[in-house]
C-alpha positions as CSV (number, residue, x, y, z in Angstrom):
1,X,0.0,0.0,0.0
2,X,3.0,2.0,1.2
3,X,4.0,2.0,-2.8
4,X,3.2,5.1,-4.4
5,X,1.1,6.6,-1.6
6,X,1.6,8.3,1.2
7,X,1.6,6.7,4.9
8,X,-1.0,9.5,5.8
9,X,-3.2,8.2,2.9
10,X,-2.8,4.1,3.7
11,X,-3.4,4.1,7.2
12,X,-7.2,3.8,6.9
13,X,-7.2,1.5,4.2
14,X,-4.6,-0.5,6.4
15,X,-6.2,-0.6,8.9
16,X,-9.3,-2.2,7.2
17,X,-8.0,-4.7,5.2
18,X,-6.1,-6.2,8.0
19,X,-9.3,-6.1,9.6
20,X,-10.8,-7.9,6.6
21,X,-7.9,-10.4,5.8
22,X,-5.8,-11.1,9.2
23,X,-3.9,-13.6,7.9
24,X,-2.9,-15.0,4.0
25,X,-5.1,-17.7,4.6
26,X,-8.0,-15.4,4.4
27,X,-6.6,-13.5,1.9
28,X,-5.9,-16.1,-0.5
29,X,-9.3,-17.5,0.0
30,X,-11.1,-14.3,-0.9
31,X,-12.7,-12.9,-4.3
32,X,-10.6,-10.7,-5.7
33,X,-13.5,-8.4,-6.5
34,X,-13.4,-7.9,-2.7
35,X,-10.2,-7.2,-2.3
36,X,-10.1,-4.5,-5.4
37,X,-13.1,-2.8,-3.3
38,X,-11.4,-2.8,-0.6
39,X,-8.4,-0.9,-2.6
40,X,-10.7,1.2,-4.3
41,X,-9.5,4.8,-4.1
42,X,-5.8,3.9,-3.5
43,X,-5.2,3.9,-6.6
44,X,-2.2,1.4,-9.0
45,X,-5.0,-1.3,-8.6
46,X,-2.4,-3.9,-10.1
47,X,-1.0,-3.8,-6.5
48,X,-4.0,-5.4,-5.2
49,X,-4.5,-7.8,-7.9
50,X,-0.9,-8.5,-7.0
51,X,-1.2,-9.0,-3.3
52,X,-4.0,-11.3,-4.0
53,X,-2.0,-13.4,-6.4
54,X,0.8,-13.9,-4.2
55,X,-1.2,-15.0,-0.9
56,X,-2.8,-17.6,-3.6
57,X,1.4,-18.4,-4.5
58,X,2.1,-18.3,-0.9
59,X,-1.0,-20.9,-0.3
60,X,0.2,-23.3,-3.0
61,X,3.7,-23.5,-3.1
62,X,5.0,-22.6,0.0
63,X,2.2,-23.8,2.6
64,X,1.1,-20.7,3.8
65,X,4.3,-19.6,5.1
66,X,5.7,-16.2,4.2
67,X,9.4,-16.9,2.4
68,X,12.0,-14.9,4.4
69,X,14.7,-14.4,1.7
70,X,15.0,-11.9,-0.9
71,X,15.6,-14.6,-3.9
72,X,12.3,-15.9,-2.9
73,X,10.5,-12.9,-2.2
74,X,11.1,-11.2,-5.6
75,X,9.5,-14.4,-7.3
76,X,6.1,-13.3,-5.8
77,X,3.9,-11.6,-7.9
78,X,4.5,-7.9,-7.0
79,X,7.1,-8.2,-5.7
80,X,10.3,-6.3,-7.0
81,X,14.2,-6.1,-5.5
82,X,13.2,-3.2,-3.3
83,X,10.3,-4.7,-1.7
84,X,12.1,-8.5,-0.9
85,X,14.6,-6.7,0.4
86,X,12.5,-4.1,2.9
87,X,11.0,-7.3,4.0
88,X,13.4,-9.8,4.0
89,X,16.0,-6.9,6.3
90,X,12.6,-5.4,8.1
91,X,10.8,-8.3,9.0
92,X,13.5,-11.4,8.7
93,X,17.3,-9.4,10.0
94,X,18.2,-10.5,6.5
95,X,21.3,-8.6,4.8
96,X,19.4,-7.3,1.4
97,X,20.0,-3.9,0.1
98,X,17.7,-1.5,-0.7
99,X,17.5,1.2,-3.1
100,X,14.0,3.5,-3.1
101,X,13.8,7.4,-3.5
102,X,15.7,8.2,-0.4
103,X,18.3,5.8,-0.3
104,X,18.5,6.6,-4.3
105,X,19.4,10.1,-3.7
106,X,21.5,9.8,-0.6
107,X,23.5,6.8,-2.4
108,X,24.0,9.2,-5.8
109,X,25.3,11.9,-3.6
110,X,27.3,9.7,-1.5
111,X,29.2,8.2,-4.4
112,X,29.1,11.3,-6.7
113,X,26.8,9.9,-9.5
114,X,27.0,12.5,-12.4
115,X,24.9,10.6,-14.6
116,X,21.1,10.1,-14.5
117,X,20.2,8.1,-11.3
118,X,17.2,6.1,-13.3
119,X,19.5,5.0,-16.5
120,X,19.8,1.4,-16.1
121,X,23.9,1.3,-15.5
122,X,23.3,4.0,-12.7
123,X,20.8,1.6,-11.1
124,X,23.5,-0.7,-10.9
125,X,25.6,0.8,-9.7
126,X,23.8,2.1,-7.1
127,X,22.1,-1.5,-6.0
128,X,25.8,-2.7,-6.2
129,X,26.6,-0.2,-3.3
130,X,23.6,-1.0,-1.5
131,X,24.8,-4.6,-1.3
132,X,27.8,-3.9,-0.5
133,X,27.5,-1.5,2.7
134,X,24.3,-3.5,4.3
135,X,25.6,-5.3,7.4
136,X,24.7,-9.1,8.6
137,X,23.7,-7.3,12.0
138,X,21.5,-5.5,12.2
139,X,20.4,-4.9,8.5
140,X,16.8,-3.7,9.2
141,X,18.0,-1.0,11.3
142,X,20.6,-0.5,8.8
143,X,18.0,0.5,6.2
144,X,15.7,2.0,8.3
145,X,18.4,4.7,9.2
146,X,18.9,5.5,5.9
147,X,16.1,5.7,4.4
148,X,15.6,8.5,7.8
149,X,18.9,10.1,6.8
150,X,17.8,10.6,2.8
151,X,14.3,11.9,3.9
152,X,15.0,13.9,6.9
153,X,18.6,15.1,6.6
154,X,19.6,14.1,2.8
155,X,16.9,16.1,1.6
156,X,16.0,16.4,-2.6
157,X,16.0,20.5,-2.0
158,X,18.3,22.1,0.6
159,X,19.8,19.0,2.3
160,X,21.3,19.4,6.4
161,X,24.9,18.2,5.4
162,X,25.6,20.2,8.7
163,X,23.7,17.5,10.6
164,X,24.5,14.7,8.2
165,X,26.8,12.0,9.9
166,X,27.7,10.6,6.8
167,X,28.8,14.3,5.3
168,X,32.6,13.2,5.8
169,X,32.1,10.2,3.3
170,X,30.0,11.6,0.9
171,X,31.9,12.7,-2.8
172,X,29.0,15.2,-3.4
173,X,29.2,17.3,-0.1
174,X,33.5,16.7,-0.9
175,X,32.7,18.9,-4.1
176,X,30.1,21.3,-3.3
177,X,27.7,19.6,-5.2
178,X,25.1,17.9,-3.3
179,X,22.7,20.4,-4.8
180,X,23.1,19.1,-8.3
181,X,23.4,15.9,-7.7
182,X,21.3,13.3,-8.7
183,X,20.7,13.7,-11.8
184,X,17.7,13.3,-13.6
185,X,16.3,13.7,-16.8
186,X,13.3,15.8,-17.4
187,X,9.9,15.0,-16.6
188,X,7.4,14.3,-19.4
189,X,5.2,17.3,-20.1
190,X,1.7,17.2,-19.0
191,X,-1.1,15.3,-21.9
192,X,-4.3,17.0,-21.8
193,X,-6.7,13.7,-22.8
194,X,-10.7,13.9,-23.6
195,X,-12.6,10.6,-22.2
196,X,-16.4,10.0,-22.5
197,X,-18.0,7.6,-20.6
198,X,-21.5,6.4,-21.0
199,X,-23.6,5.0,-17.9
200,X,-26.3,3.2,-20.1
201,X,-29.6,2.3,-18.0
202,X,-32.1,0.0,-18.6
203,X,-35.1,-0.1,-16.2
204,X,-33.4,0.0,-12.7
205,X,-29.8,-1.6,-14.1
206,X,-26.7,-0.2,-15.3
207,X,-24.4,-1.5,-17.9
208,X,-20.8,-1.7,-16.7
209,X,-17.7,-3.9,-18.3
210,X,-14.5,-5.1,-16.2
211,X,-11.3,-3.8,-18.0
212,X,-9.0,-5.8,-19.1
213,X,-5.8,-6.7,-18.5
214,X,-3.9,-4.2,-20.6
215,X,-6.2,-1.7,-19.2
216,X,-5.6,0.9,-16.6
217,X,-7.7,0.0,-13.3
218,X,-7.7,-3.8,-14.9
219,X,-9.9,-6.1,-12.8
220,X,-11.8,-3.2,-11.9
221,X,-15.6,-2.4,-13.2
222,X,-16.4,0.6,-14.6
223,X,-19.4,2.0,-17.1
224,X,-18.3,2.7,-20.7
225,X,-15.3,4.6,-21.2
226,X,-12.6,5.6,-24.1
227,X,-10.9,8.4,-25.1
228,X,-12.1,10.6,-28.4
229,X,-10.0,12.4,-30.6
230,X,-10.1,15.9,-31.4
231,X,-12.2,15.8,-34.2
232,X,-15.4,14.3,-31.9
233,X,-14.7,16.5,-29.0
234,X,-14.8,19.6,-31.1
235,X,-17.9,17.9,-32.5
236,X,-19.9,17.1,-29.3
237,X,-19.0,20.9,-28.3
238,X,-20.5,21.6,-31.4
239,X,-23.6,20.4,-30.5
240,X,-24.1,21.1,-27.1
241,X,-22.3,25.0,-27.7
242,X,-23.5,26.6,-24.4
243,X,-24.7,23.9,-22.0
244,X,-21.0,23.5,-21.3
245,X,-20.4,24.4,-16.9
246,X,-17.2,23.6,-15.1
247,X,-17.9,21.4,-11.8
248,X,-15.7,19.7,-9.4
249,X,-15.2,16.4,-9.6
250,X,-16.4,16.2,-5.7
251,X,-19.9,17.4,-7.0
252,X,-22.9,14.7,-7.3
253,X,-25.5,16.9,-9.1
254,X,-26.1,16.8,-12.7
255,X,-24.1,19.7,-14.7
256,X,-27.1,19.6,-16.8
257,X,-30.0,17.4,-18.5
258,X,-31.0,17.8,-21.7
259,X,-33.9,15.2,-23.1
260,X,-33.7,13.3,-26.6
261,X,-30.1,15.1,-27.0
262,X,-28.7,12.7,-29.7
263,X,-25.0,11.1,-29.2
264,X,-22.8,11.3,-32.5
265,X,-22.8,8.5,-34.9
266,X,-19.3,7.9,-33.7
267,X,-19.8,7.4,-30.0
268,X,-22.6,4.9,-30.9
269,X,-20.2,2.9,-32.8
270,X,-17.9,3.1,-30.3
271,X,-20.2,1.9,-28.0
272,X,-21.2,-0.6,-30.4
273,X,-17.7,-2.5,-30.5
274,X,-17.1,-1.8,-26.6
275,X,-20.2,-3.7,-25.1
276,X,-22.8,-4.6,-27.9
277,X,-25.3,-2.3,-27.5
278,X,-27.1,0.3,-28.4
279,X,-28.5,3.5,-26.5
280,X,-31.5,6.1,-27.1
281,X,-31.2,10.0,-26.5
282,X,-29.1,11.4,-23.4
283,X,-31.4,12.1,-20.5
284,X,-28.1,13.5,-18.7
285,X,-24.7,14.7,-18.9
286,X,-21.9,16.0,-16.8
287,X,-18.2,16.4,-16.3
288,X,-15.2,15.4,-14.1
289,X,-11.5,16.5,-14.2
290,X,-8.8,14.0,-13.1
291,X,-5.3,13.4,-13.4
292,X,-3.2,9.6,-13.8
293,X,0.9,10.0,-14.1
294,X,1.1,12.1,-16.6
295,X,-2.3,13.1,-18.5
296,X,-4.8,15.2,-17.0
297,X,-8.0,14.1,-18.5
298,X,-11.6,15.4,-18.9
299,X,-14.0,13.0,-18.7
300,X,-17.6,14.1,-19.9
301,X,-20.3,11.1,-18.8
302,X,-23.7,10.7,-20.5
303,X,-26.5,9.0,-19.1
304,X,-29.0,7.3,-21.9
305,X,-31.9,5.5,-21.5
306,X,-33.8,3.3,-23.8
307,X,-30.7,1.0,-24.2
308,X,-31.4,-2.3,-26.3
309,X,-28.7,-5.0,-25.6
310,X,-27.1,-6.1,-29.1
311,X,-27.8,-10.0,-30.0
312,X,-24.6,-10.8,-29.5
313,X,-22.9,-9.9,-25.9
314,X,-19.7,-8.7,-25.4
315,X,-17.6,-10.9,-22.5
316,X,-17.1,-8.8,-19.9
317,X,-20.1,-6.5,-19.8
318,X,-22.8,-7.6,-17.3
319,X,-25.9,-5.8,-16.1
320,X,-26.2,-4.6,-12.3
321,X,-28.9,-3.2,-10.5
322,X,-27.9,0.5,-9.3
323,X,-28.0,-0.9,-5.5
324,X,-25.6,-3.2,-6.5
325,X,-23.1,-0.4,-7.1
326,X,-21.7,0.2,-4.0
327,X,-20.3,-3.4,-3.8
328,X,-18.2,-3.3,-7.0
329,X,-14.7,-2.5,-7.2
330,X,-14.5,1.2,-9.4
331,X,-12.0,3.6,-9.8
332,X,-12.0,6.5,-8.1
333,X,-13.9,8.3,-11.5
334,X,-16.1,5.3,-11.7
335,X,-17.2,5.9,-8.6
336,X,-17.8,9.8,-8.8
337,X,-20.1,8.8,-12.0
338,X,-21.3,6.1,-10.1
339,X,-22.6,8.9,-7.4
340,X,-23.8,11.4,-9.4
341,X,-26.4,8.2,-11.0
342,X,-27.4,7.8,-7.4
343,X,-27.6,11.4,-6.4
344,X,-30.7,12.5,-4.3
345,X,-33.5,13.7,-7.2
346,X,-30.8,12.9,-9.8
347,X,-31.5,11.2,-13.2
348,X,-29.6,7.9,-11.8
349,X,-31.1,7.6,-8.8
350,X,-33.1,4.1,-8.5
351,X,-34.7,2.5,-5.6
Protein backbone atom coordinates (compact mmCIF):
# COMPACT_ATOMS: atom_id res chain seq x y z
CA UNK A 1 0.00 0.00 0.00
CA UNK A 2 2.97 1.96 1.22
CA UNK A 3 4.04 2.03 -2.80
CA UNK A 4 3.21 5.14 -4.45
CA UNK A 5 1.12 6.55 -1.58
CA UNK A 6 1.59 8.32 1.24
CA UNK A 7 1.60 6.71 4.89
CA UNK A 8 -1.04 9.49 5.80
CA UNK A 9 -3.22 8.16 2.93
CA UNK A 10 -2.81 4.09 3.65
CA UNK A 11 -3.35 4.11 7.20
CA UNK A 12 -7.20 3.83 6.91
CA UNK A 13 -7.20 1.48 4.18
CA UNK A 14 -4.60 -0.50 6.42
CA UNK A 15 -6.20 -0.58 8.93
CA UNK A 16 -9.29 -2.16 7.21
CA UNK A 17 -7.97 -4.73 5.15
CA UNK A 18 -6.05 -6.16 8.04
CA UNK A 19 -9.27 -6.10 9.59
CA UNK A 20 -10.79 -7.89 6.61
CA UNK A 21 -7.94 -10.37 5.80
CA UNK A 22 -5.76 -11.07 9.16
CA UNK A 23 -3.94 -13.63 7.88
CA UNK A 24 -2.85 -14.96 3.97
CA UNK A 25 -5.12 -17.71 4.60
CA UNK A 26 -7.96 -15.37 4.41
CA UNK A 27 -6.55 -13.50 1.94
CA UNK A 28 -5.85 -16.08 -0.46
CA UNK A 29 -9.29 -17.51 0.04
CA UNK A 30 -11.13 -14.26 -0.87
CA UNK A 31 -12.70 -12.88 -4.27
CA UNK A 32 -10.58 -10.66 -5.73
CA UNK A 33 -13.48 -8.42 -6.46
CA UNK A 34 -13.37 -7.90 -2.68
CA UNK A 35 -10.23 -7.16 -2.29
CA UNK A 36 -10.13 -4.55 -5.35
CA UNK A 37 -13.07 -2.80 -3.35
CA UNK A 38 -11.44 -2.79 -0.57
CA UNK A 39 -8.43 -0.89 -2.60
CA UNK A 40 -10.70 1.16 -4.33
CA UNK A 41 -9.46 4.76 -4.13
CA UNK A 42 -5.79 3.85 -3.46
CA UNK A 43 -5.17 3.89 -6.56
CA UNK A 44 -2.18 1.40 -9.05
CA UNK A 45 -4.97 -1.33 -8.63
CA UNK A 46 -2.44 -3.85 -10.07
CA UNK A 47 -0.96 -3.85 -6.46
CA UNK A 48 -3.98 -5.38 -5.24
CA UNK A 49 -4.55 -7.75 -7.86
CA UNK A 50 -0.95 -8.46 -6.98
CA UNK A 51 -1.17 -9.01 -3.32
CA UNK A 52 -4.01 -11.27 -4.02
CA UNK A 53 -2.02 -13.39 -6.37
CA UNK A 54 0.77 -13.90 -4.17
CA UNK A 55 -1.20 -15.01 -0.89
CA UNK A 56 -2.78 -17.65 -3.59
CA UNK A 57 1.38 -18.42 -4.51
CA UNK A 58 2.13 -18.29 -0.89
CA UNK A 59 -1.01 -20.89 -0.25
CA UNK A 60 0.24 -23.29 -3.05
CA UNK A 61 3.69 -23.51 -3.12
CA UNK A 62 5.04 -22.58 -0.03
CA UNK A 63 2.16 -23.83 2.57
CA UNK A 64 1.15 -20.70 3.81
CA UNK A 65 4.31 -19.61 5.09
CA UNK A 66 5.72 -16.22 4.19
CA UNK A 67 9.44 -16.88 2.42
CA UNK A 68 12.03 -14.93 4.43
CA UNK A 69 14.73 -14.40 1.69
CA UNK A 70 15.02 -11.86 -0.86
CA UNK A 71 15.58 -14.61 -3.94
CA UNK A 72 12.29 -15.86 -2.87
CA UNK A 73 10.47 -12.88 -2.15
CA UNK A 74 11.09 -11.16 -5.61
CA UNK A 75 9.49 -14.42 -7.29
CA UNK A 76 6.13 -13.26 -5.82
CA UNK A 77 3.91 -11.58 -7.89
CA UNK A 78 4.53 -7.95 -7.03
CA UNK A 79 7.13 -8.16 -5.73
CA UNK A 80 10.32 -6.32 -6.95
CA UNK A 81 14.16 -6.11 -5.54
CA UNK A 82 13.21 -3.20 -3.30
CA UNK A 83 10.27 -4.65 -1.69
CA UNK A 84 12.06 -8.46 -0.93
CA UNK A 85 14.65 -6.72 0.36
CA UNK A 86 12.47 -4.14 2.90
CA UNK A 87 11.05 -7.27 3.98
CA UNK A 88 13.45 -9.77 4.00
CA UNK A 89 16.01 -6.91 6.30
CA UNK A 90 12.56 -5.36 8.10
CA UNK A 91 10.85 -8.33 9.01
CA UNK A 92 13.45 -11.42 8.72
CA UNK A 93 17.29 -9.37 10.00
CA UNK A 94 18.19 -10.53 6.51
CA UNK A 95 21.32 -8.58 4.81
CA UNK A 96 19.38 -7.33 1.45
CA UNK A 97 20.01 -3.85 0.12
CA UNK A 98 17.66 -1.54 -0.67
CA UNK A 99 17.53 1.15 -3.09
CA UNK A 100 13.96 3.52 -3.09
CA UNK A 101 13.78 7.39 -3.47
CA UNK A 102 15.72 8.20 -0.40
CA UNK A 103 18.31 5.77 -0.27
CA UNK A 104 18.54 6.61 -4.25
CA UNK A 105 19.39 10.13 -3.70
CA UNK A 106 21.54 9.78 -0.64
CA UNK A 107 23.46 6.82 -2.36
CA UNK A 108 23.96 9.16 -5.84
CA UNK A 109 25.29 11.90 -3.61
CA UNK A 110 27.29 9.65 -1.49
CA UNK A 111 29.15 8.24 -4.39
CA UNK A 112 29.14 11.28 -6.69
CA UNK A 113 26.84 9.90 -9.48
CA UNK A 114 26.97 12.51 -12.40
CA UNK A 115 24.91 10.57 -14.61
CA UNK A 116 21.11 10.13 -14.51
CA UNK A 117 20.23 8.12 -11.33
CA UNK A 118 17.23 6.05 -13.35
CA UNK A 119 19.50 4.98 -16.48
CA UNK A 120 19.85 1.36 -16.10
CA UNK A 121 23.89 1.31 -15.47
CA UNK A 122 23.27 4.02 -12.68
CA UNK A 123 20.80 1.57 -11.09
CA UNK A 124 23.51 -0.74 -10.93
CA UNK A 125 25.63 0.84 -9.69
CA UNK A 126 23.78 2.09 -7.09
CA UNK A 127 22.13 -1.51 -5.98
CA UNK A 128 25.78 -2.72 -6.16
CA UNK A 129 26.64 -0.16 -3.25
CA UNK A 130 23.58 -1.04 -1.48
CA UNK A 131 24.75 -4.63 -1.34
CA UNK A 132 27.77 -3.87 -0.46
CA UNK A 133 27.47 -1.50 2.73
CA UNK A 134 24.33 -3.52 4.34
CA UNK A 135 25.56 -5.26 7.40
CA UNK A 136 24.65 -9.08 8.64
CA UNK A 137 23.73 -7.30 12.03
CA UNK A 138 21.53 -5.52 12.24
CA UNK A 139 20.38 -4.88 8.50
CA UNK A 140 16.85 -3.74 9.19
CA UNK A 141 17.95 -1.00 11.26
CA UNK A 142 20.64 -0.54 8.75
CA UNK A 143 18.05 0.52 6.23
CA UNK A 144 15.67 2.03 8.34
CA UNK A 145 18.44 4.69 9.25
CA UNK A 146 18.92 5.46 5.91
CA UNK A 147 16.10 5.72 4.45
CA UNK A 148 15.61 8.47 7.81
CA UNK A 149 18.85 10.13 6.78
CA UNK A 150 17.81 10.57 2.81
CA UNK A 151 14.32 11.91 3.87
CA UNK A 152 14.97 13.88 6.92
CA UNK A 153 18.63 15.13 6.61
CA UNK A 154 19.62 14.13 2.84
CA UNK A 155 16.85 16.12 1.60
CA UNK A 156 16.04 16.43 -2.61
CA UNK A 157 16.02 20.50 -2.00
CA UNK A 158 18.28 22.06 0.64
CA UNK A 159 19.81 19.01 2.27
CA UNK A 160 21.31 19.38 6.39
CA UNK A 161 24.88 18.23 5.42
CA UNK A 162 25.59 20.16 8.69
CA UNK A 163 23.66 17.46 10.59
CA UNK A 164 24.46 14.66 8.17
CA UNK A 165 26.83 12.00 9.85
CA UNK A 166 27.68 10.62 6.82
CA UNK A 167 28.78 14.32 5.28
CA UNK A 168 32.59 13.18 5.85
CA UNK A 169 32.13 10.24 3.27
CA UNK A 170 30.02 11.60 0.88
CA UNK A 171 31.89 12.72 -2.76
CA UNK A 172 28.97 15.21 -3.44
CA UNK A 173 29.16 17.34 -0.09
CA UNK A 174 33.50 16.73 -0.94
CA UNK A 175 32.75 18.86 -4.12
CA UNK A 176 30.13 21.25 -3.30
CA UNK A 177 27.73 19.59 -5.21
CA UNK A 178 25.11 17.94 -3.27
CA UNK A 179 22.72 20.38 -4.75
CA UNK A 180 23.06 19.14 -8.33
CA UNK A 181 23.44 15.90 -7.73
CA UNK A 182 21.28 13.31 -8.67
CA UNK A 183 20.68 13.72 -11.83
CA UNK A 184 17.72 13.33 -13.65
CA UNK A 185 16.31 13.67 -16.85
CA UNK A 186 13.28 15.80 -17.38
CA UNK A 187 9.94 14.95 -16.60
CA UNK A 188 7.41 14.33 -19.42
CA UNK A 189 5.16 17.29 -20.15
CA UNK A 190 1.74 17.16 -18.99
CA UNK A 191 -1.08 15.32 -21.86
CA UNK A 192 -4.35 16.96 -21.81
CA UNK A 193 -6.69 13.73 -22.76
CA UNK A 194 -10.69 13.92 -23.61
CA UNK A 195 -12.57 10.62 -22.18
CA UNK A 196 -16.37 10.03 -22.53
CA UNK A 197 -18.03 7.61 -20.60
CA UNK A 198 -21.50 6.40 -20.97
CA UNK A 199 -23.62 5.03 -17.87
CA UNK A 200 -26.34 3.20 -20.09
CA UNK A 201 -29.58 2.30 -18.00
CA UNK A 202 -32.07 -0.02 -18.63
CA UNK A 203 -35.13 -0.13 -16.17
CA UNK A 204 -33.42 -0.04 -12.68
CA UNK A 205 -29.77 -1.63 -14.07
CA UNK A 206 -26.66 -0.19 -15.29
CA UNK A 207 -24.44 -1.46 -17.87
CA UNK A 208 -20.81 -1.71 -16.73
CA UNK A 209 -17.68 -3.89 -18.29
CA UNK A 210 -14.51 -5.14 -16.20
CA UNK A 211 -11.28 -3.82 -17.99
CA UNK A 212 -8.95 -5.77 -19.11
CA UNK A 213 -5.76 -6.70 -18.54
CA UNK A 214 -3.87 -4.21 -20.65
CA UNK A 215 -6.23 -1.73 -19.22
CA UNK A 216 -5.58 0.91 -16.60
CA UNK A 217 -7.75 -0.04 -13.35
CA UNK A 218 -7.74 -3.82 -14.95
CA UNK A 219 -9.89 -6.09 -12.76
CA UNK A 220 -11.84 -3.24 -11.86
CA UNK A 221 -15.63 -2.43 -13.16
CA UNK A 222 -16.36 0.60 -14.64
CA UNK A 223 -19.43 2.04 -17.11
CA UNK A 224 -18.34 2.65 -20.72
CA UNK A 225 -15.32 4.59 -21.18
CA UNK A 226 -12.58 5.61 -24.08
CA UNK A 227 -10.92 8.37 -25.10
CA UNK A 228 -12.14 10.55 -28.44
CA UNK A 229 -10.00 12.41 -30.64
CA UNK A 230 -10.13 15.88 -31.37
CA UNK A 231 -12.20 15.80 -34.21
CA UNK A 232 -15.38 14.32 -31.89
CA UNK A 233 -14.71 16.45 -28.99
CA UNK A 234 -14.78 19.62 -31.15
CA UNK A 235 -17.88 17.92 -32.53
CA UNK A 236 -19.87 17.09 -29.26
CA UNK A 237 -18.98 20.90 -28.27
CA UNK A 238 -20.50 21.64 -31.40
CA UNK A 239 -23.56 20.40 -30.53
CA UNK A 240 -24.09 21.10 -27.09
CA UNK A 241 -22.35 24.95 -27.75
CA UNK A 242 -23.49 26.63 -24.40
CA UNK A 243 -24.68 23.93 -22.00
CA UNK A 244 -20.95 23.47 -21.30
CA UNK A 245 -20.45 24.44 -16.90
CA UNK A 246 -17.22 23.59 -15.10
CA UNK A 247 -17.91 21.40 -11.81
CA UNK A 248 -15.66 19.74 -9.45
CA UNK A 249 -15.16 16.36 -9.59
CA UNK A 250 -16.40 16.18 -5.74
CA UNK A 251 -19.93 17.38 -6.99
CA UNK A 252 -22.87 14.74 -7.32
CA UNK A 253 -25.45 16.90 -9.08
CA UNK A 254 -26.10 16.79 -12.74
CA UNK A 255 -24.13 19.70 -14.71
CA UNK A 256 -27.12 19.62 -16.75
CA UNK A 257 -30.04 17.36 -18.48
CA UNK A 258 -31.04 17.81 -21.71
CA UNK A 259 -33.86 15.20 -23.09
CA UNK A 260 -33.75 13.27 -26.59
CA UNK A 261 -30.12 15.14 -27.05
CA UNK A 262 -28.68 12.72 -29.70
CA UNK A 263 -25.04 11.10 -29.24
CA UNK A 264 -22.84 11.30 -32.45
CA UNK A 265 -22.79 8.54 -34.91
CA UNK A 266 -19.30 7.86 -33.69
CA UNK A 267 -19.85 7.36 -29.99
CA UNK A 268 -22.60 4.94 -30.93
CA UNK A 269 -20.16 2.87 -32.78
CA UNK A 270 -17.92 3.06 -30.29
CA UNK A 271 -20.17 1.90 -28.03
CA UNK A 272 -21.18 -0.58 -30.37
CA UNK A 273 -17.74 -2.45 -30.50
CA UNK A 274 -17.11 -1.83 -26.63
CA UNK A 275 -20.24 -3.71 -25.13
CA UNK A 276 -22.84 -4.63 -27.95
CA UNK A 277 -25.27 -2.35 -27.54
CA UNK A 278 -27.10 0.30 -28.38
CA UNK A 279 -28.53 3.50 -26.54
CA UNK A 280 -31.45 6.07 -27.07
CA UNK A 281 -31.20 10.00 -26.49
CA UNK A 282 -29.11 11.44 -23.37
CA UNK A 283 -31.39 12.14 -20.47
CA UNK A 284 -28.07 13.55 -18.71
CA UNK A 285 -24.67 14.68 -18.89
CA UNK A 286 -21.91 16.03 -16.76
CA UNK A 287 -18.16 16.39 -16.26
CA UNK A 288 -15.21 15.37 -14.14
CA UNK A 289 -11.53 16.48 -14.22
CA UNK A 290 -8.80 13.96 -13.05
CA UNK A 291 -5.30 13.38 -13.36
CA UNK A 292 -3.25 9.59 -13.84
CA UNK A 293 0.92 10.03 -14.11
CA UNK A 294 1.14 12.14 -16.61
CA UNK A 295 -2.26 13.10 -18.54
CA UNK A 296 -4.82 15.20 -16.99
CA UNK A 297 -8.01 14.14 -18.51
CA UNK A 298 -11.60 15.40 -18.86
CA UNK A 299 -13.96 12.99 -18.67
CA UNK A 300 -17.55 14.09 -19.92
CA UNK A 301 -20.28 11.12 -18.82
CA UNK A 302 -23.66 10.73 -20.46
CA UNK A 303 -26.54 9.00 -19.14
CA UNK A 304 -28.95 7.31 -21.88
CA UNK A 305 -31.88 5.52 -21.51
CA UNK A 306 -33.80 3.34 -23.82
CA UNK A 307 -30.69 0.97 -24.19
CA UNK A 308 -31.44 -2.30 -26.35
CA UNK A 309 -28.73 -4.99 -25.62
CA UNK A 310 -27.06 -6.09 -29.05
CA UNK A 311 -27.77 -9.97 -30.01
CA UNK A 312 -24.60 -10.85 -29.46
CA UNK A 313 -22.88 -9.92 -25.88
CA UNK A 314 -19.68 -8.66 -25.42
CA UNK A 315 -17.56 -10.87 -22.50
CA UNK A 316 -17.13 -8.84 -19.90
CA UNK A 317 -20.08 -6.46 -19.76
CA UNK A 318 -22.78 -7.64 -17.31
CA UNK A 319 -25.94 -5.77 -16.06
CA UNK A 320 -26.23 -4.64 -12.26
CA UNK A 321 -28.94 -3.23 -10.48
CA UNK A 322 -27.94 0.50 -9.31
CA UNK A 323 -27.95 -0.95 -5.54
CA UNK A 324 -25.63 -3.16 -6.52
CA UNK A 325 -23.08 -0.39 -7.10
CA UNK A 326 -21.73 0.16 -4.04
CA UNK A 327 -20.29 -3.36 -3.76
CA UNK A 328 -18.20 -3.33 -7.02
CA UNK A 329 -14.69 -2.50 -7.24
CA UNK A 330 -14.49 1.19 -9.36
CA UNK A 331 -12.03 3.64 -9.76
CA UNK A 332 -12.02 6.52 -8.05
CA UNK A 333 -13.92 8.32 -11.48
CA UNK A 334 -16.12 5.32 -11.74
CA UNK A 335 -17.24 5.87 -8.59
CA UNK A 336 -17.81 9.80 -8.84
CA UNK A 337 -20.11 8.82 -12.04
CA UNK A 338 -21.35 6.11 -10.11
CA UNK A 339 -22.63 8.87 -7.42
CA UNK A 340 -23.77 11.42 -9.35
CA UNK A 341 -26.41 8.23 -10.98
CA UNK A 342 -27.38 7.82 -7.35
CA UNK A 343 -27.64 11.44 -6.38
CA UNK A 344 -30.73 12.51 -4.26
CA UNK A 345 -33.46 13.74 -7.17
CA UNK A 346 -30.85 12.88 -9.83
CA UNK A 347 -31.53 11.23 -13.20
CA UNK A 348 -29.63 7.93 -11.85
CA UNK A 349 -31.10 7.55 -8.78
CA UNK A 350 -33.09 4.06 -8.52
CA UNK A 351 -34.71 2.46 -5.60
Amino acid sequence: MLQQTTVVTVVPYYERFVAKFPDIKSLAAADVDEVLRLWEGLGYYSRARNLHKAALTIQQRHAGVFPRDADSLQALPGIGRYTAGAIASFAFEQPAPIVEANTERLYARLTGLTDDVRSMASQRLLWDFAANIVPRKRPGDFNQALMDIGSQICRPQEPVCSQCPLSSDCEAFKLGRQHELPVRKPRTPVTAVEEVCIAIRRGNKFLLRRRTENERWAGMWDFLRFEIDEAECKLLALTNSGKRKKQKPSSARSLFATRNEPLTDTLQQRIRDLAGAKVGAVVARTEFRYSVTRYRVRLTSFLCDGTIAARSKVDGTQWFAARELASLPLSKTGRLVANWLASAGGPGSAD
